[in-house]
C-alpha positions in Angstrom: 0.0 0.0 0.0 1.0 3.2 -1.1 0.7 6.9 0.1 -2.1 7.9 -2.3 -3.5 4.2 -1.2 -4.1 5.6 2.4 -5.1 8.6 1.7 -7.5 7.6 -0.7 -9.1 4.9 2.5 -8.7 8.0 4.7 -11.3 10.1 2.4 -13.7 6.8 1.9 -13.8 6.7 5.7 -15.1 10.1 5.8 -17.6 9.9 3.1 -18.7 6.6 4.5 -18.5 6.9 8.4 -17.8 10.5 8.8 -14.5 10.5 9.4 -11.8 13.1 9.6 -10.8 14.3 5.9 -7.1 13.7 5.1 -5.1 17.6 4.8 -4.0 16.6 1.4 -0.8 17.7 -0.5 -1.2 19.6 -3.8 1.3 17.5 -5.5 -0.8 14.6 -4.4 -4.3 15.8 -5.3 -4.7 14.3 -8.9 -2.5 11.2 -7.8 -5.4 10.6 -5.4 -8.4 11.7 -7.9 -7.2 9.4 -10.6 -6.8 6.6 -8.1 -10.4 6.7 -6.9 -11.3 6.5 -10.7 -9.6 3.4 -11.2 -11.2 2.0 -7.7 -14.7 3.5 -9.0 -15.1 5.4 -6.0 -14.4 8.7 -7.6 -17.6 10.9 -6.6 -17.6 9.3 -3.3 -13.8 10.9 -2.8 -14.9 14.2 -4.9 -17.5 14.6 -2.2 -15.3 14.9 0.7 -12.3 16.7 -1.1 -14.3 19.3 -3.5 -12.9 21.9 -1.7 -9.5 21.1 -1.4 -9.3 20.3 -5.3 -10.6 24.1 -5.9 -8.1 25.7 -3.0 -4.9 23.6 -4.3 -5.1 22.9 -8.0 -4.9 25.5 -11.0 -8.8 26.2 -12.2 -8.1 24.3 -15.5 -7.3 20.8 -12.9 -10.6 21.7 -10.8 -12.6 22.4 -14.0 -11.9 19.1 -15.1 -12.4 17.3 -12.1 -15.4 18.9 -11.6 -16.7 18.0 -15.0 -15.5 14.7 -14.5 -17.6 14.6 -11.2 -21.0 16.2 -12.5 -20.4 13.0 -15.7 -20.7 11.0 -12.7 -23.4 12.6 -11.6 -25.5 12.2 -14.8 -24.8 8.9 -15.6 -25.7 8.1 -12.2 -29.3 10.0 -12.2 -29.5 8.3 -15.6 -29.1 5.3 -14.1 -31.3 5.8 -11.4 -33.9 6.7 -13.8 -33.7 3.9 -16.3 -34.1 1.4 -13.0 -37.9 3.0 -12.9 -38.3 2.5 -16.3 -37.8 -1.0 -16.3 -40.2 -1.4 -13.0 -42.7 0.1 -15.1 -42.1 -2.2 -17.9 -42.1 -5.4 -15.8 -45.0 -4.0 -13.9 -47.2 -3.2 -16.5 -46.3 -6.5 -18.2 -46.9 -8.6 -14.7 -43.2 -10.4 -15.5 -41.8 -10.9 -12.5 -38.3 -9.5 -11.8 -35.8 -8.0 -8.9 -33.1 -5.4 -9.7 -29.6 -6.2 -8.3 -26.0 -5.3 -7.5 -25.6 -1.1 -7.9 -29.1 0.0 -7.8 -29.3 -2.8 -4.6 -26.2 -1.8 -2.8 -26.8 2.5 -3.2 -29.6 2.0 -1.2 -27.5 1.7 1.5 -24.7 4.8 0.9 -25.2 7.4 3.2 -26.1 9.7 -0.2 -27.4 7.0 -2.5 -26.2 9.4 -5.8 -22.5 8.6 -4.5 -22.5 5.3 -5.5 -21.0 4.9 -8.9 -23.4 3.2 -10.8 -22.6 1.7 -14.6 -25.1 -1.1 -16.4 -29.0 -2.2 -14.7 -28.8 -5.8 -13.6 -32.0 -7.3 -13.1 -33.0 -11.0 -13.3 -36.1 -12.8 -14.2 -37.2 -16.1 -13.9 -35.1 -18.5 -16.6 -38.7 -19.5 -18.4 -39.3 -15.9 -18.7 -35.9 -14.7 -20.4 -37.6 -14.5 -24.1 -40.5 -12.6 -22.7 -38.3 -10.0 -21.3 -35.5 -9.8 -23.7 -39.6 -9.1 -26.2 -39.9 -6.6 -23.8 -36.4 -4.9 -24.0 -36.4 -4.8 -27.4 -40.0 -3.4 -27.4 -38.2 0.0 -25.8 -35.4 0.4 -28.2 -32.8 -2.1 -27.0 -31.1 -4.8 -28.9 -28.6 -7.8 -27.9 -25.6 -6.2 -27.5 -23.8 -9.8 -26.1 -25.3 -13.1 -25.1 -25.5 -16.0 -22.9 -22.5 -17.4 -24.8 -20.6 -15.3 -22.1 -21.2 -16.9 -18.7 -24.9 -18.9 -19.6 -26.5 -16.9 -17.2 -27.4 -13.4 -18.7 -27.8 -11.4 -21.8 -26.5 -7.5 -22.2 -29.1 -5.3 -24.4 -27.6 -1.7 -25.6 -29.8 0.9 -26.3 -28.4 4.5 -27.8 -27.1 6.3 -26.3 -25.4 4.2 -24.2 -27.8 2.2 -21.7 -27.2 -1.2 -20.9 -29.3 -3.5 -19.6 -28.0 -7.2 -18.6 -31.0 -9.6 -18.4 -30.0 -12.4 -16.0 -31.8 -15.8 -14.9 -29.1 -16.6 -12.7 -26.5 -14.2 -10.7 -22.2 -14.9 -11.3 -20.0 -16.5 -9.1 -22.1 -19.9 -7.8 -19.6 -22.8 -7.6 -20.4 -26.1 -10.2 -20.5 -28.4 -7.1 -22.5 -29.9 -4.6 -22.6 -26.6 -2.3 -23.4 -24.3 -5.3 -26.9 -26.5 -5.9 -27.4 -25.3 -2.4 -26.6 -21.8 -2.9 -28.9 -22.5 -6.3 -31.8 -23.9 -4.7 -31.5 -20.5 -2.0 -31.5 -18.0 -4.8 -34.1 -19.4 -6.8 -36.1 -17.1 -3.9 -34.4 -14.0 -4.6 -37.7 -12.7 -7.0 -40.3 -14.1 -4.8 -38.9 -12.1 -1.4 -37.7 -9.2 -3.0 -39.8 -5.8 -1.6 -40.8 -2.7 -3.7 -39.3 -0.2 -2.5 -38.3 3.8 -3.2 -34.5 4.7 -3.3 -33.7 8.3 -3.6 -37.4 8.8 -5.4 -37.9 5.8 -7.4 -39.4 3.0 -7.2 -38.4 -0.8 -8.0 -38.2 -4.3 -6.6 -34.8 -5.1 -4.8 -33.6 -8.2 -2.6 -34.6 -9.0 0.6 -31.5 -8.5 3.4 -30.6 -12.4 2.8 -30.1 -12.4 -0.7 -29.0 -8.6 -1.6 -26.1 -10.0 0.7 -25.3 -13.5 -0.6 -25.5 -11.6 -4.5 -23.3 -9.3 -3.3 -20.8 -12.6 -1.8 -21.0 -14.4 -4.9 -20.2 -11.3 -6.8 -17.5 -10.3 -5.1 -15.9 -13.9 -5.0 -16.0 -14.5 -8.7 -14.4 -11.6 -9.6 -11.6 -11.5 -6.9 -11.1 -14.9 -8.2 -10.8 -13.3 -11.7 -9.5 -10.0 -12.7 -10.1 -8.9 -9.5 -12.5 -6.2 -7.6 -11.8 -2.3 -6.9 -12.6 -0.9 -3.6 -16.0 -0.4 -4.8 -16.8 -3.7 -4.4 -15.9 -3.8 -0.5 -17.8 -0.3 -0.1 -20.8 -1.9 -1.0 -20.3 -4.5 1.3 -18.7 -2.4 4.3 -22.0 0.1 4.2 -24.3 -3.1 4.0 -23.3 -5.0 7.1 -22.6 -1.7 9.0 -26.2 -0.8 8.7 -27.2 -4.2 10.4 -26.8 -5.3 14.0 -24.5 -8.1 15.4 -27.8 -9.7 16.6 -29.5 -9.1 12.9 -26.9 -10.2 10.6 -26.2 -13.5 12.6 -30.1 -13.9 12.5 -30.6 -13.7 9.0 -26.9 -15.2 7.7 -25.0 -17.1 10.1 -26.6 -20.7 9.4 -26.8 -20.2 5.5 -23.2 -18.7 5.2 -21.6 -21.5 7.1 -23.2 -23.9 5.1 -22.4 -22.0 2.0 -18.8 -21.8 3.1 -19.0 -18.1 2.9 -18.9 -17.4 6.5 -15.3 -16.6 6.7 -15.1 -14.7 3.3 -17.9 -12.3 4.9 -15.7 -11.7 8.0 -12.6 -10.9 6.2 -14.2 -8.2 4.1 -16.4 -7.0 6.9 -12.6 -6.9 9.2 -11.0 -5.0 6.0 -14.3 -2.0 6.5 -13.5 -2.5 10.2 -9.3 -1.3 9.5 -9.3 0.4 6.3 -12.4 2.2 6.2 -13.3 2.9 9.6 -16.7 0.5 9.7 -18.0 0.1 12.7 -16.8 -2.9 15.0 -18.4 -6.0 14.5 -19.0 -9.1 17.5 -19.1 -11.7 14.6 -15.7 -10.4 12.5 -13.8 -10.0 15.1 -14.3 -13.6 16.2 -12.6 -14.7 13.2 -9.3 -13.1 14.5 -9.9 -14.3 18.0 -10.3 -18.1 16.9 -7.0 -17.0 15.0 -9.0 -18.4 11.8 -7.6 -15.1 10.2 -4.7 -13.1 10.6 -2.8 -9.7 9.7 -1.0 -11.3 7.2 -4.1 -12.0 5.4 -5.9 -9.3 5.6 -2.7 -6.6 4.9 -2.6 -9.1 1.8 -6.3 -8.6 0.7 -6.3 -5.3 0.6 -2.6 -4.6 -1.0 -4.4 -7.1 -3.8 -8.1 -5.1 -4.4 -5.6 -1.7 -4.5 -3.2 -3.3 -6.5 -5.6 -4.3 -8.9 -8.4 -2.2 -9.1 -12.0 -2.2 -10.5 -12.2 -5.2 -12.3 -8.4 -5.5 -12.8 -8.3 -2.2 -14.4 -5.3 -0.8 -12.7 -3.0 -4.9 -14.0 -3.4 -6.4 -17.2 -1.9 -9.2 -16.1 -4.6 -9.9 -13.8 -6.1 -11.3 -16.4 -3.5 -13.8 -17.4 -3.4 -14.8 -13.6 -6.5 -15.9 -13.5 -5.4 -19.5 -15.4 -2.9 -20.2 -12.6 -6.0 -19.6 -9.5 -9.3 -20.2 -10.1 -11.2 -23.6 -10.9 -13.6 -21.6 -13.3 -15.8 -25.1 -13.9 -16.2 -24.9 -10.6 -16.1 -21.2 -9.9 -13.9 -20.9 -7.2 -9.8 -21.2 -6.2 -8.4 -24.2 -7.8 -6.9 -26.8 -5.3 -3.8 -28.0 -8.0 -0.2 -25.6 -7.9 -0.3 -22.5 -10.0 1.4 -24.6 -13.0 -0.9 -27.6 -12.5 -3.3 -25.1 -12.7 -2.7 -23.4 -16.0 -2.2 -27.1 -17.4 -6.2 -27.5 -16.7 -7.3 -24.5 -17.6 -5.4 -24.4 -20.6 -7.1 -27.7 -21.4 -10.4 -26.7 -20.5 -9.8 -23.7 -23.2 -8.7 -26.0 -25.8 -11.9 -28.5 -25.4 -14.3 -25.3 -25.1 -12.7 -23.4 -28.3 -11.3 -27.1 -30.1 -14.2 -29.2 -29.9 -12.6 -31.6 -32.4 -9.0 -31.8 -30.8 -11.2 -31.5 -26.9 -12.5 -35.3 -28.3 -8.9 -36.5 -28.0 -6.4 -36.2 -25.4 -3.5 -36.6 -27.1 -4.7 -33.8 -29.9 -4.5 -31.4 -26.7 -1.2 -30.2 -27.6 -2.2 -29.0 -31.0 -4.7 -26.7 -29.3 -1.7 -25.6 -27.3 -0.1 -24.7 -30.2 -3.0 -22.6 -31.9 -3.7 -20.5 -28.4 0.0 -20.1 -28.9 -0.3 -18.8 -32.0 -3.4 -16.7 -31.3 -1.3 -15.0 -28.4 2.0 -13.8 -30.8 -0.9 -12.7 -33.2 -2.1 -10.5 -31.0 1.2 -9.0 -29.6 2.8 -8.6 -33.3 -0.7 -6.5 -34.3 -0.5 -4.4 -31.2 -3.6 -5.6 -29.8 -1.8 -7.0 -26.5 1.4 -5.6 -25.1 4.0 -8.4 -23.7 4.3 -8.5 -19.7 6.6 -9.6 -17.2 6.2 -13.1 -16.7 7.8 -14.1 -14.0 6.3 -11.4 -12.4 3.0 -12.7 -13.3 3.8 -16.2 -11.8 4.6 -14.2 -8.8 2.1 -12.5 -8.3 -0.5 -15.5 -8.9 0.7 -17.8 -6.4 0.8 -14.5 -4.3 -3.3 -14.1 -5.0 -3.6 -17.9 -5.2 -2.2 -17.9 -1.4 -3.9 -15.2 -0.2 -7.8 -16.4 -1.6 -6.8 -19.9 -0.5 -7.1 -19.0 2.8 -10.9 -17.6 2.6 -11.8 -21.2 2.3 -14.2 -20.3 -0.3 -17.2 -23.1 -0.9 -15.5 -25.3 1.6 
């Protein structure tokens, strides 16, 4: 971590919990700004250090930071809007649906419009997908990608630039006997879900149970992937801070154990409690009492979400890690060495993208040879730059080590 790093969890604090601002240096000011843009927390921090932007920086800086701030802004309002469009639409149409993810976790900011807020996630029950996507399309939108992605949602674009991403499942549940559990729990997420009005609209969100276990699985897949920005913990941290000790073990204790989720809830709830300056919670803390987590891993976590940033923006590599961590058939950290690893994922590429060479195991090596080919392709056009690989090993057993320890699923 970084100077800008804590300064940047100092000003979160503030616009979260109402901590003390940071006295920032000018020579650190758009260090700081262009941080919280690739954490996708940047009106949250513009919020708390407006003034100091306008008092330190040349007009031309604060002009542009300030325009920057007010695109926010409208995209955000936008945003808002377009989530009580499509509670009309499903409404009017009796489909039944609930919104999730940013519309979901704003609710719970301490100024709603804070929360960056990109796409409108909503999902629908998997027998009604062609009904809605009708529906969509009835409005102006068209399939911008499909379920070819993940097999659980499709994106529809609209001009100017709207997207909507039409799910009948949410990312991140394991392919094992603990995700059909997890499955069989969020096949309730529609019927549970409340209308209710956030910052003057109105739509149909998750229950407590399920806003949270979306916001789990979520979180997991992509820290498992590319990675997650601070955003992602924000959302959590204001969450679980707005619930009691005696409420949140009420309504998740039981179902995150069995999940195996428990722990992963603790650490990022005990990384609000350090970093951010979350209220203390009974049922975090016990996880450092029963010495089932220590400093090591949680100075680790965070070094890796700021290291990374939203979605791996910040690290291209992170993407290339992600073959030498994660299971992805079965959606969580792979159990094999980082090399073992990269042998089965590499193999799982070549059956997925090679059908006919998948067929036979000893044609595997020819698929090796065409992914190999793909990759100079695309360095000797420009379209990817080389990396440091051993570097990148590095740095995925690092990550490997680090989610390891969450016991994720187990």
């Amino acid at each position: 971590m970084n100077d800008v790093h804590s300064l940047l969890l100092q000003v979160i604090s503030s616009a979260l919990f109402g901590k003390k601002a940071p006295d920032v240096a000018a020579d650190q000011l758009m260090p700081l700004v262009n941080e919280s843009k690739a954490q996708a927390v940047y009106p949250l921090a513009f919020s708390v250090i407006d003034s100091q932007l306008q008092e330190k920086l040349s007009s031309k800086q604060y002009a542009d930071c300030s325009e920057d701030f007010f695109r926010y802004a409208i995209a955000g309002t936008q945003n808002f809007a377009e989530h009580g469009e499509l509670h009309e639409l499903m409404t009017a149409n009796k489909l039944p649906y609930v919104a999730m993810k940013g519309i979901a976790s704003a609710m719970y900011y301490p100024e709603p419009n804070l929360r960056s807020m990109g796409d409108v996630d909503f999902l629908v029950e998997k027998e009604n997908v062609s009904q809605a996507g009708m529906l969509l399309e009835s409005i102006g939108f068209a399939v911008d990608h499909g379920e070819e992605d993940d097999g659980i949602h499709i994106a529809y674009k609209r001009p100017p630039m709207s997207i909507w991403e039409l799910h009948h499942s949410v990312n991140g549940i394991p392919n094992n006997d603990v995700g059909k559990l997890i499955k069989a729990e969020m096949s309730k997420a529609i019927s549970t879900s409340k209308t209710v009005k956030v910052d003057g609209l109105i739509c149909r969100l998750p229950d407590k149970l399920h806003h949270g276990l979306i916001m789990l699985l979520h979180t997991a897949s992509h820290l498992t992937g590319e990675g997650v920005g601070l955003r992602h913990l924000c959302d959590w941290v204001v969450f679980v801070s707005a619930l009691s000790d005696a409420e949140f073990r009420e309504i998740f204790e039981k179902k995150l154990k069995n999940f195996g989720l428990w722990r992963f809830a603790q650490v990022l709830t005990l990384l609000g409690i350090n970093y951010l300056g979350a209220p203390k919670r009974v049922w975090a803390l016990e996880a450092i009492e029963s010495h089932k987590v220590d400093d090591t891993t949680l100075v680790g976590l965070m070094d890796d979400i700021l290291r990374g940033g939203n979605f791996g923006f910040k690290d291209m590599n992170r993407y290339r890690e992600i073959k030498y961590i994660s299971d992805r058939g079965e959606g969580t950290v792979g159990k094999s060495g980082i090399l073992r690893q990269g042998f089965k994922t590499m193999n799982e590429k070549v059956r997925r993208d090679y059908k006919t060479l998948g067929k036979h195991k000893v044609l595997l090596p020819v698929g090796y040879l065409a992914e190999g080919g793909k990759y100079i392709a695309l360095l000797l056009t420009g379209k990817r730059k080389s990396s440091n690989t051993k570097q990148m090993f590095k740095e995925a057993a690092e990550r490997k080590r680090i989610y390891s320890s969450l016991n994720l699923f187990q």
